[in-house]
MDAnalysis code that builds the backbone (N, CA, C; Angstrom):
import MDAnalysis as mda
import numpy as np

u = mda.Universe.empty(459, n_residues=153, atom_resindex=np.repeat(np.arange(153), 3), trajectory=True)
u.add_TopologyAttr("name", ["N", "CA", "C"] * 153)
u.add_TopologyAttr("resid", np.arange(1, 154))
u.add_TopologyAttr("resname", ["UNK", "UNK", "UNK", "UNK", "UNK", "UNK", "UNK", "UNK", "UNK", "UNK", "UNK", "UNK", "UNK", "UNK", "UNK", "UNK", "UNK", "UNK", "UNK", "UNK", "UNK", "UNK", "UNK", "UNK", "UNK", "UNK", "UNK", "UNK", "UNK", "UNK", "UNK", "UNK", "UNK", "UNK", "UNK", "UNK", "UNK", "UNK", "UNK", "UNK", "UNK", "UNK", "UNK", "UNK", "UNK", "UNK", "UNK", "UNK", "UNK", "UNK", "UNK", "UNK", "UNK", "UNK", "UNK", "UNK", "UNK", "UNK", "UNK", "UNK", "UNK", "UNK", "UNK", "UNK", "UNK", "UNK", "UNK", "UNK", "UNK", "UNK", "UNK", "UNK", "UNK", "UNK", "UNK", "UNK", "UNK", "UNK", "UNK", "UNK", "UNK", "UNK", "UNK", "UNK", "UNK", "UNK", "UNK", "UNK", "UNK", "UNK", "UNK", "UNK", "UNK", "UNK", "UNK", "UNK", "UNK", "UNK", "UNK", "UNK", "UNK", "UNK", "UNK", "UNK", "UNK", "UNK", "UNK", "UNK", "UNK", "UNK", "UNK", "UNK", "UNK", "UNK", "UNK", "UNK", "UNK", "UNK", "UNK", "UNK", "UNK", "UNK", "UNK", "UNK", "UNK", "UNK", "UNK", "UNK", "UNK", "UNK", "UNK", "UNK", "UNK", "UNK", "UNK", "UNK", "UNK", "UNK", "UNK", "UNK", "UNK", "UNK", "UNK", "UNK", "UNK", "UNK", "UNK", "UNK", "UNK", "UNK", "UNK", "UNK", "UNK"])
u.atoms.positions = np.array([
    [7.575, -2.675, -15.370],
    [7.747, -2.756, -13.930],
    [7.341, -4.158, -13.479],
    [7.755, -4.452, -12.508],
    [8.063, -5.965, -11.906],
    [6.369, -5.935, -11.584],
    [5.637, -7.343, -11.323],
    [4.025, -7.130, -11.327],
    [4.373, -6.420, -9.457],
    [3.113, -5.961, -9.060],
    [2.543, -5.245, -7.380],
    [1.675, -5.911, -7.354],
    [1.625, -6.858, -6.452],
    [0.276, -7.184, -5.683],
    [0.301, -7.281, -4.500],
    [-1.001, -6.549, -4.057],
    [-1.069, -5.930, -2.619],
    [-2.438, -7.218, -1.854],
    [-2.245, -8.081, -1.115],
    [-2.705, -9.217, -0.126],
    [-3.153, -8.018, 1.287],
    [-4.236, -7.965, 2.273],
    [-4.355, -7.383, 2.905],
    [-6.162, -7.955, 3.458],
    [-6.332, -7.839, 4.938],
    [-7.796, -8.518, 5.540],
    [-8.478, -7.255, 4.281],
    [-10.042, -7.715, 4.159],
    [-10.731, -7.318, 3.559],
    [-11.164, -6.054, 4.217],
    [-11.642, -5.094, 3.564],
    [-11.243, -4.430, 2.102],
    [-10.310, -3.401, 1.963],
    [-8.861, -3.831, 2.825],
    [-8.432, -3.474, 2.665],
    [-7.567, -3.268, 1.086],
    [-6.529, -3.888, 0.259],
    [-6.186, -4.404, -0.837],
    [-6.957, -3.432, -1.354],
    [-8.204, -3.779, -1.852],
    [-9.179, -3.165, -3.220],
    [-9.409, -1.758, -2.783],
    [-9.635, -1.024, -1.408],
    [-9.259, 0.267, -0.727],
    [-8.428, 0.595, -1.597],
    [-7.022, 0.349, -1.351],
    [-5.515, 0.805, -1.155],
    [-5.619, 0.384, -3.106],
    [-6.375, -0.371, -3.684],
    [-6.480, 0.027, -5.245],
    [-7.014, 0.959, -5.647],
    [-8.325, 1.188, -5.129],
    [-9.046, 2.513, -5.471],
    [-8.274, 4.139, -5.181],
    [-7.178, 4.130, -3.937],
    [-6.431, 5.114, -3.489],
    [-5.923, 5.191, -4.612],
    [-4.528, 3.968, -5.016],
    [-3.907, 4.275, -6.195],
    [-4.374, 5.036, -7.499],
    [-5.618, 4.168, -7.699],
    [-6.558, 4.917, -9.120],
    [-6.541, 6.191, -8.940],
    [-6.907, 6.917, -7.615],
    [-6.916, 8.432, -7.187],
    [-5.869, 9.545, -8.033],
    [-4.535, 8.789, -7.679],
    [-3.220, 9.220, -8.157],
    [-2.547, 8.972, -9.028],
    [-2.558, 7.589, -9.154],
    [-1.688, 7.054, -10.047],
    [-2.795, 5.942, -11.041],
    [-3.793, 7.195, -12.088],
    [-5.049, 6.014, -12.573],
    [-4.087, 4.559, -13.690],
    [-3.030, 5.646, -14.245],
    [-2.522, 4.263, -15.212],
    [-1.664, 3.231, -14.426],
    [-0.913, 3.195, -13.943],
    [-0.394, 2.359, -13.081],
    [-1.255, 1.294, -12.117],
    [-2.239, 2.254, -11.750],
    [-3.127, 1.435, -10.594],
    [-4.119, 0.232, -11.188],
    [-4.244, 0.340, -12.606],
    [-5.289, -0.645, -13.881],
    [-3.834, -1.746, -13.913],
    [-2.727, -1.647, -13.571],
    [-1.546, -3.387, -13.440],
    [-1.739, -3.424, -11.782],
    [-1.817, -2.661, -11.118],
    [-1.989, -3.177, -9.195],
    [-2.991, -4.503, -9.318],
    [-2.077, -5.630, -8.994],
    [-3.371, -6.552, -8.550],
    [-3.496, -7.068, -7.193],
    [-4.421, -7.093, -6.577],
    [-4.897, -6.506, -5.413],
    [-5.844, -8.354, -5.068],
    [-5.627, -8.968, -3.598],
    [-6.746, -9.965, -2.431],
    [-7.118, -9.769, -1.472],
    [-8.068, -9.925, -1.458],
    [-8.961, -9.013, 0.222],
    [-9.066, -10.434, 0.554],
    [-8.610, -10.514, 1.642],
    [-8.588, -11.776, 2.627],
    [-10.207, -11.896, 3.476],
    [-11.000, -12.370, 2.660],
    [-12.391, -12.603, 4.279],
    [-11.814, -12.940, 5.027],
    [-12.586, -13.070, 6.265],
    [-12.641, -13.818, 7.630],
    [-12.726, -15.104, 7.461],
    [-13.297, -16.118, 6.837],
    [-13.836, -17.451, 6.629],
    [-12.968, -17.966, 5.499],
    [-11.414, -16.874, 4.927],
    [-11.034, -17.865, 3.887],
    [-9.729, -18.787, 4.402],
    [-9.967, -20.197, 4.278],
    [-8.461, -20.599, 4.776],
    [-7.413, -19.972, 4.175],
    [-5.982, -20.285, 4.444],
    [-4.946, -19.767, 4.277],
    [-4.854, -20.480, 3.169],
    [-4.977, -21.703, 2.536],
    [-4.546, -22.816, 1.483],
    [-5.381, -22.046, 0.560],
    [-6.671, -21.481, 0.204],
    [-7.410, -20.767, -0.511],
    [-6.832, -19.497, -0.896],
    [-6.375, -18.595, 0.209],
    [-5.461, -17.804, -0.156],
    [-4.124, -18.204, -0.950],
    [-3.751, -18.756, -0.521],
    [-2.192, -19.107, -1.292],
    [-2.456, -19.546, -2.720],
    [-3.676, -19.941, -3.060],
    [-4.234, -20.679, -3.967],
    [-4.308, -19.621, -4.857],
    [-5.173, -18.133, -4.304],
    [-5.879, -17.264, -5.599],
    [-4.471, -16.314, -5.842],
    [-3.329, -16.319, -4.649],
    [-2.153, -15.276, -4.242],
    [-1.284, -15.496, -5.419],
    [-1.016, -17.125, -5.782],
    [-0.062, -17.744, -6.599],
    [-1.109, -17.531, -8.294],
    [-2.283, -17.303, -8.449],
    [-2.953, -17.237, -9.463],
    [-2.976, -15.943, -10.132],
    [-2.359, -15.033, -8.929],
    [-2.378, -13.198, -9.387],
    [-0.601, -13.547, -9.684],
    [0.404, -14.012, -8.970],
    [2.045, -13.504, -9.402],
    [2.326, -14.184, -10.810],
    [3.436, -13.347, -11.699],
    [3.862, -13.807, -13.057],
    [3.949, -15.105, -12.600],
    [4.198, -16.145, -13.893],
    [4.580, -17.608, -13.885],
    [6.191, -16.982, -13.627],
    [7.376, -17.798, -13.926],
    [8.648, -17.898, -13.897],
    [8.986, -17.427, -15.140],
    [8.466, -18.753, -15.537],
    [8.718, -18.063, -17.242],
    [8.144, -17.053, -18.098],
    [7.559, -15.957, -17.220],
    [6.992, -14.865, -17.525],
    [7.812, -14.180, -18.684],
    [7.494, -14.347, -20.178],
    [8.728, -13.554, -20.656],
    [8.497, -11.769, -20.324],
    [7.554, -11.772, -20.100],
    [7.297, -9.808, -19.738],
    [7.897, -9.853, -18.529],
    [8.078, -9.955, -17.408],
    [8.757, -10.080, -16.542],
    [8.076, -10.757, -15.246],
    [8.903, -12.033, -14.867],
    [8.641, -12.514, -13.695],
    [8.258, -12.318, -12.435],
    [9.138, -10.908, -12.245],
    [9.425, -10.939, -10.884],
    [8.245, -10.163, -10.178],
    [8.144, -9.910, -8.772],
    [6.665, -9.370, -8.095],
    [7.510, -8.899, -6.725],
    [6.523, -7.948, -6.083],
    [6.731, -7.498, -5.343],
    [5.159, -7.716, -4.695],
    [5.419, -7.973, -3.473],
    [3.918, -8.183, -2.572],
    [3.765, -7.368, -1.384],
    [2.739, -6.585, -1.128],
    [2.570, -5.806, -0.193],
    [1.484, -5.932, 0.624],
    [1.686, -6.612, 2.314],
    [0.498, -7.101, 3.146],
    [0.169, -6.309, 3.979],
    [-0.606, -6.546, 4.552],
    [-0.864, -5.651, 5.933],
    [-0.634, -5.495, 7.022],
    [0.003, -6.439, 7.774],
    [0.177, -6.961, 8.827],
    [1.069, -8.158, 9.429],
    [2.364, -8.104, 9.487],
    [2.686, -9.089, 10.028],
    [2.784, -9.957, 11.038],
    [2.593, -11.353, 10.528],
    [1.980, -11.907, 11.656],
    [0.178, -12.848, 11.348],
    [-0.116, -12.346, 10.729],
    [-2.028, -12.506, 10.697],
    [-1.412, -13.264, 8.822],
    [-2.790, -14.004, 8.696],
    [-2.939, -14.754, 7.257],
    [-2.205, -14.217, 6.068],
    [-2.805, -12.896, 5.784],
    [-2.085, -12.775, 4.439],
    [-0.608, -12.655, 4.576],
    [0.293, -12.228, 6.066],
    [1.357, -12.420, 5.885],
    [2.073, -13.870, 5.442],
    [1.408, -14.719, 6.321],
    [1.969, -16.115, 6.767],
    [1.406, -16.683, 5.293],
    [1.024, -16.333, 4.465],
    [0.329, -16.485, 3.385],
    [1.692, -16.053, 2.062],
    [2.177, -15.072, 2.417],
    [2.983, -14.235, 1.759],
    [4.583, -14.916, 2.023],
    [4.815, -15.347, 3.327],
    [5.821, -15.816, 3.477],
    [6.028, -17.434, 2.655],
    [4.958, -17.674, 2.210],
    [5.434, -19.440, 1.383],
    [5.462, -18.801, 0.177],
    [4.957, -17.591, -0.480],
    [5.104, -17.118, -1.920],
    [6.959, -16.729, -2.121],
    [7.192, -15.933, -1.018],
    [8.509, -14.900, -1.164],
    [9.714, -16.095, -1.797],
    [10.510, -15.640, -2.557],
    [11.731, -16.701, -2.841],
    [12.769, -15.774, -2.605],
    [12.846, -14.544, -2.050],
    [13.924, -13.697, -2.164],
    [14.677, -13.213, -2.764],
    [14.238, -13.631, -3.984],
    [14.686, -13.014, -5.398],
    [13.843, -12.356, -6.316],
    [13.228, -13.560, -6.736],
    [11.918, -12.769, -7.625],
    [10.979, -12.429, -7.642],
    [10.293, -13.009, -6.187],
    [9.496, -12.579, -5.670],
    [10.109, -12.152, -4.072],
    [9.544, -10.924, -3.666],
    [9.430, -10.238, -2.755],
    [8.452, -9.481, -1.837],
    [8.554, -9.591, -0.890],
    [7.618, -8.540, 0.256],
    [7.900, -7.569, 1.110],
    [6.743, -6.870, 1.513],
    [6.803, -5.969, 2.721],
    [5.570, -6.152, 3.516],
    [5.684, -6.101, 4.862],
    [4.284, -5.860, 5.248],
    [4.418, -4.215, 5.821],
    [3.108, -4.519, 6.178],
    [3.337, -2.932, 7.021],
    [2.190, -1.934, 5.623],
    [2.020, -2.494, 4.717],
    [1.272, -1.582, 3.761],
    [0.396, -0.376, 3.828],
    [0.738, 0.917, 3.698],
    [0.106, 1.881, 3.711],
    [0.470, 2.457, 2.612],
    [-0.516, 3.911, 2.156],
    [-0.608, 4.731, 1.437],
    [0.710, 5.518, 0.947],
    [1.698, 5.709, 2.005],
    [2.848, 6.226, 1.440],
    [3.998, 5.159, 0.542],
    [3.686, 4.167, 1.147],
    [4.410, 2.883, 0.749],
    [3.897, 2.821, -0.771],
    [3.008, 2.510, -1.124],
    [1.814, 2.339, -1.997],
    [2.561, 3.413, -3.004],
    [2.193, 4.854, -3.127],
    [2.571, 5.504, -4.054],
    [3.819, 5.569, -4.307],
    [4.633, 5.517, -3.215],
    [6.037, 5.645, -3.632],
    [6.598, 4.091, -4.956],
    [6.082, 3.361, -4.336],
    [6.641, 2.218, -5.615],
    [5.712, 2.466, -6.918],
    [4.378, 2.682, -6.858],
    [4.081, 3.135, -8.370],
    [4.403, 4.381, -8.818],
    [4.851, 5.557, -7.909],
    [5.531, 6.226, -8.583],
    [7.184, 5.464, -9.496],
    [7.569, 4.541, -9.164],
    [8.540, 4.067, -9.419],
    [9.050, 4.080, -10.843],
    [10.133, 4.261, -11.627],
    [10.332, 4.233, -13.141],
    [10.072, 2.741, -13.825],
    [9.638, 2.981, -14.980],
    [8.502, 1.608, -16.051],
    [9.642, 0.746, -15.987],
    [10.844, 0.455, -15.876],
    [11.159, -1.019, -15.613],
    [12.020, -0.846, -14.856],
    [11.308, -0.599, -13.238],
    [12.219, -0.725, -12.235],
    [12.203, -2.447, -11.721],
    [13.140, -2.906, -11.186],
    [13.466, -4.470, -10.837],
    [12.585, -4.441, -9.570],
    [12.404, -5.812, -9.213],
    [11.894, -5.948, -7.950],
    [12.400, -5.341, -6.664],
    [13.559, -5.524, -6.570],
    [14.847, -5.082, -5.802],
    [14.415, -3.501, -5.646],
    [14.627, -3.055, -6.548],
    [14.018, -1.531, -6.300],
    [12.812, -1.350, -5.909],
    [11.871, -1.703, -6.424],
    [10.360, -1.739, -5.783],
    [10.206, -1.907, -4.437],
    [11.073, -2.736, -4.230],
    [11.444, -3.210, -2.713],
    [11.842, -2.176, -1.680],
    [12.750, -1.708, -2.305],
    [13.637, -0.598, -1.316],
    [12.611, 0.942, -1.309],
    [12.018, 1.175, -2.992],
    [11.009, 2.147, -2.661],
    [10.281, 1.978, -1.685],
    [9.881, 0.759, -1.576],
    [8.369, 0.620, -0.521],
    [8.740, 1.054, 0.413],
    [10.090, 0.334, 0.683],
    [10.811, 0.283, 2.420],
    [10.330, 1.918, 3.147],
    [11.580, 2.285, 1.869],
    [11.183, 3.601, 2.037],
    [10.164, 4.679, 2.490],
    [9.080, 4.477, 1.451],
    [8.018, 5.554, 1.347],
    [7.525, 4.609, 2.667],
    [7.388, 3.736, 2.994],
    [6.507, 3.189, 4.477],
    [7.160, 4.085, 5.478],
    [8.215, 3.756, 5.482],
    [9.491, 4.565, 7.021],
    [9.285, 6.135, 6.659],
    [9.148, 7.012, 5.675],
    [9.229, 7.999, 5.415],
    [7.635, 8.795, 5.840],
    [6.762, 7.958, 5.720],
    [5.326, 8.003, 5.424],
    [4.839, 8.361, 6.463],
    [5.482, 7.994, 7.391],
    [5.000, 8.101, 9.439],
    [5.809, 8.795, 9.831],
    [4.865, 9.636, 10.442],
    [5.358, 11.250, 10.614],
    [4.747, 11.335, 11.847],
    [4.777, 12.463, 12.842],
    [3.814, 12.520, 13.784],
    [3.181, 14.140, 13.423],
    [1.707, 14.747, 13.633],
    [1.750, 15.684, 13.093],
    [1.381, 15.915, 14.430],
    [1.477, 17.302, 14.272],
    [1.253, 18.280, 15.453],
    [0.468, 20.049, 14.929],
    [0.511, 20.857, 15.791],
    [-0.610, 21.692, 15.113],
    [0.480, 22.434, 15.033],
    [0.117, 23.547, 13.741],
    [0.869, 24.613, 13.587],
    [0.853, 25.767, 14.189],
    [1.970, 26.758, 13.891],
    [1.832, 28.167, 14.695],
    [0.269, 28.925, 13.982],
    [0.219, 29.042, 13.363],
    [-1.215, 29.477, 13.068],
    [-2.551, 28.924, 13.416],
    [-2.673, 27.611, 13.535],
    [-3.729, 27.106, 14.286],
    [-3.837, 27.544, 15.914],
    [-2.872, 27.776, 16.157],
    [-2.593, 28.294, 18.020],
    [-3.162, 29.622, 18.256],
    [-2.975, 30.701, 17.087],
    [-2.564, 31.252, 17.221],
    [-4.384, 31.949, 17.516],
    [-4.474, 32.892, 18.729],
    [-5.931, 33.393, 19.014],
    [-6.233, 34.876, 17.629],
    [-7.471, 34.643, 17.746],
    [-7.896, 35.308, 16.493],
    [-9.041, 36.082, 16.895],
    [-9.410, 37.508, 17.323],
    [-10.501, 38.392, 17.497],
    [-11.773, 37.389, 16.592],
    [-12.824, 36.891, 17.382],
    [-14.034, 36.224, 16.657],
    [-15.002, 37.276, 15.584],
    [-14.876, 37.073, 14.600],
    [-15.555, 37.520, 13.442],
    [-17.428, 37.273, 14.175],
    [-17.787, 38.923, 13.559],
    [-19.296, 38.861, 13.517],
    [-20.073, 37.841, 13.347],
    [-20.006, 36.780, 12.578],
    [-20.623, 35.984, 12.044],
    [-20.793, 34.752, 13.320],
    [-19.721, 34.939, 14.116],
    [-19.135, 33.873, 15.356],
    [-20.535, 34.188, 16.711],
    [-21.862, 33.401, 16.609],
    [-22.744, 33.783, 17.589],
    [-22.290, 33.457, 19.465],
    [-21.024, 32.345, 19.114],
    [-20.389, 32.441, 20.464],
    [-19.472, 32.789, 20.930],
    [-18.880, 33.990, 19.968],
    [-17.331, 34.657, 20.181],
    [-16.270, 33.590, 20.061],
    [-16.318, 32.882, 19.587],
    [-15.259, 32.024, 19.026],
    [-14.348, 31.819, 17.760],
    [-13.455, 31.835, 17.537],
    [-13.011, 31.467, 16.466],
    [-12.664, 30.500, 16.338],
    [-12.737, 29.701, 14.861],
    [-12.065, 28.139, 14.935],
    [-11.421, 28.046, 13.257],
    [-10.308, 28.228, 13.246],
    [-9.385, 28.527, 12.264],
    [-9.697, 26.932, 11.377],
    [-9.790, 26.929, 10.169],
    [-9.688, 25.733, 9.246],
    [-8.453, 25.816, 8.439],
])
């Protein structure tokens, strides 16, 4: 699979690594992951950003996919001098659905795909929830209830 590295303000990135480990432990040991401080310039970033993506001549494979947090703020504008639109690629917007959906992804999916997974599982990922018919639903308070209440879990 094309390398993942996830750029994001601190701690976010190493978060959103530890999530992966949750689910996906073998996959999530290749996630390489920069927590942006507050105090780091952008030239420092770009510095350690370009030190995590394959070289070119990567013979295992070049290409990367980068996933930020926010567009607009450092690690994007950070992300935008890495992207070449080919072999390297981005998304911002990084969350948890985004996240699993590309390491769920098959062992030598292209960047291109990684890409479109992310798209994906991000747009798919945001949902609005609302309560169900059973949470509504009133329930005679059990003995145990010292204020006649019920509160359904």
């Amino acid at each position: 699979m094309a390398c993942l590295l996830i750029i994001a303000h601190a701690p976010l990135a190493s978060a959103l690594k530890a999530v992966a480990a949750h689910t996906f432990p073998d996959e999530a040991d290749k996630l390489r992951v920069l927590d942006v401080l507050p105090d780091m310039p952008s030239e420092e970033v770009e510095s350690l950003a370009r030190a995590l993506l394959p070289a070119e001549d990567d013979a295992a494979d070049p290409e990367a996919l980068i996933l930020c947090d926010v567009f607009g703020a450092t690690p994007a504008n950070v992300v935008q001098r890495l992207v070449d639109g080919g072999r390297i690629r981005a998304v911002a917007g990084v969350n948890v659905s985004m996240l699993w959906r590309t390491l769920a992804s098959p062992l030598h999916a292209t960047v291109g795909e990684l890409f479109d997974r992310a798209m994906k599982g991000g747009a798919q990922g945001v949902l609005p929830v609302a309560s169900t018919r059973p949470q509504n639903q009133a329930f005679p308070p059990g003995g145990h209830d010292p204020n006649q209440h019920h509160h359904q879990q």
